[in-house]
N, C-alpha and C positions, 0 to 999 in steps of 0.2 A: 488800751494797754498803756501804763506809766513808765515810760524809760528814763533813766539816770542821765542827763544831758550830759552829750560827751564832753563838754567842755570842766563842766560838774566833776567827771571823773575823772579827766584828766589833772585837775584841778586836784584832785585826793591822791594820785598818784603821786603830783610832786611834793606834797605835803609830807606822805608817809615816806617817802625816799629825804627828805631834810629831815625827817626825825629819826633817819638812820644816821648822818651826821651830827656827831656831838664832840663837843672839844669840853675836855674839863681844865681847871684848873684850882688848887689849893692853895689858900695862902690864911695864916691869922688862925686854923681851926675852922674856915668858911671855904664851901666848894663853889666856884663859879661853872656853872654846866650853860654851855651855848646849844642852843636847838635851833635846827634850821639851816636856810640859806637865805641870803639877802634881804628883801624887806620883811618876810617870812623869818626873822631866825629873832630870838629870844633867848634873854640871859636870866638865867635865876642865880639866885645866891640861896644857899643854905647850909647847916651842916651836913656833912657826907652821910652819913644815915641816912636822912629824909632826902635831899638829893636820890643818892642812889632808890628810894622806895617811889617815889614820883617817877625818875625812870622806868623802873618796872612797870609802873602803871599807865605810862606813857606808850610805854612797849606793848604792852597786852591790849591797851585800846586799839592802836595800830592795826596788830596783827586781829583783832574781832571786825575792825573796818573794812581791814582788806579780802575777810572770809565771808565778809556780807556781800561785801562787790562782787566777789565771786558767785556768789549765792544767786544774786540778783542776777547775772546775767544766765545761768543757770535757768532760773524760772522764766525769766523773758523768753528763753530758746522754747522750754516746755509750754507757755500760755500759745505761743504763735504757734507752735506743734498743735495744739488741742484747738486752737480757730482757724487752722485749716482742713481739720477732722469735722468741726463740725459745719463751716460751708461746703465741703467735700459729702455730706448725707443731707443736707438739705439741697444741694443742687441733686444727688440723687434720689428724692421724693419727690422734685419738680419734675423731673424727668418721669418718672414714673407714672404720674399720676396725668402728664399731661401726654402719653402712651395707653392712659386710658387703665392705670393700676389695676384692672382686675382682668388681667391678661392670664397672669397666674391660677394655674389649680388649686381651686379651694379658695381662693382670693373673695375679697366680697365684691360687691357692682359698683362697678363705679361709683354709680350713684350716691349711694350710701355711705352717709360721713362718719356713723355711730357705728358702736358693734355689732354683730349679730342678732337679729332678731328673734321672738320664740320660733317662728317656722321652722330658723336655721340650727338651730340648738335640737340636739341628739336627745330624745326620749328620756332619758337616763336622766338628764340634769333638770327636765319638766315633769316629773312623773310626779302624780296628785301625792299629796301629804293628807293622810286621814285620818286626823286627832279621834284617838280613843277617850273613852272616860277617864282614864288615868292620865292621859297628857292635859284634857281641858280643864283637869282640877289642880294640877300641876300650873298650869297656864293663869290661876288665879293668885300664885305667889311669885312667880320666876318670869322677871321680863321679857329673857330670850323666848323660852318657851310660849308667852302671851305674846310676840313677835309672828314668830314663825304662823300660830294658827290663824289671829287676825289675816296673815298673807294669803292665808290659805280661804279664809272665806272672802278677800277681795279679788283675786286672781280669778274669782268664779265667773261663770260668764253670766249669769243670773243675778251677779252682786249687786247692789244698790250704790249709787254714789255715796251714801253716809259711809258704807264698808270703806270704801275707798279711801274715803276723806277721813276716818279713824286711822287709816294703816299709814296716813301720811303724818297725819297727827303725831300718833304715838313714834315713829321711827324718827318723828322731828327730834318729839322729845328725848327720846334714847339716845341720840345723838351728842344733846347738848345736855346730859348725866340728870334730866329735872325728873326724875321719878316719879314726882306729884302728878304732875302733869303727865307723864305716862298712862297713870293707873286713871286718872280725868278722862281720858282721852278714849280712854279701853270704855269704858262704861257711858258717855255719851251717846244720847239718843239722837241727838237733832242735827245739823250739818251744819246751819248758823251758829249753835253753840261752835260746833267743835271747830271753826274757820276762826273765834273770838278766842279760843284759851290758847 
């Protein structure tokens, strides 16, 4: 985390407190305005107009520097709030898991670093997909659709590794939008070919 050295801020503080001290003076048609204090203070000469609009402007930086200051410490407070939220859940997943995480109902095994596996997954979310004639002619123009039934003849337990090696093929390719290559992939016979496109 980047913090404003306090010396830095301090530093801006006495800054914008001397650009609260101004002394003018007029003489000739020419305003002399003093900014500052001591080695810090600076005299312009100008006419009163631009004088005064340089003021202004002097003023509005001030007060945008010191809303930043503010700001800044603001977020410092917030970033160190949220890093010690997030050591605060990683020390509680250390704990956890070195409790043996799957102490909990429903929890998975220790063991197991991935999700759920088919065993563990509810009937409902495995249940066979049985491409009709109307979905596998469908399957010859609509990727999704050519998706889903490929899965469904690799997912078989009788599949062949080509099946397999297509369904990785083509979801490559879906993936990264090559179409070509999709429809390649889908119709490939050979498992050399399809390991080369």
């Amino acid at each position: 985390m980047t913090k404003i050295a306090t010396h830095d801020a301090d530093r801006l503080a006495r800054r914008l407190d001397g650009l609260a001290r101004r002394r003018w003076s007029i003489s000739d048609g020419f305003a002399s305005l003093s900014l500052g204090i001591g080695e810090e203070e600076i005299t312009l000469y100008a006419r009163p107009a631009a004088a005064d609009a340089l003021l202004e402007t002097i003023t509005a930086a001030g007060a945008a520097l010191e809303d930043a200051r503010a700001e800044v410490a603001t977020l410092e407070k917030r970033v160190a709030t949220l890093e010690r939220e997030v050591a605060s859940a990683h020390e509680e997943a250390r704990t956890r898991a070195a409790r043996g995480g799957g102490a909990e109902r429903g929890a998975a095994p220790a063991g197991r670093k991935h999700g759920a596996s088919l065993e563990d997954l509810p009937a409902a979310l495995i249940a066979p997909f049985q491409p009709n004639a109307r979905t596998l002619a469908a399957a010859k123009e609509d990727p999704l659709i050519a998706l889903a039934v490929q899965a469904t003849k690799a997912m078989q337990d009788d599949a062949s590794e080509v099946e397999r090696a297509r369904l990785l093929a083509m979801a490559y390719a879906a993936s990264t939008g090559d179409l070509t290559r999709f429809w390649a992939a889908r119709t490939q016979r050979s498992a050399k070919k399809l390991a080369s496109s």
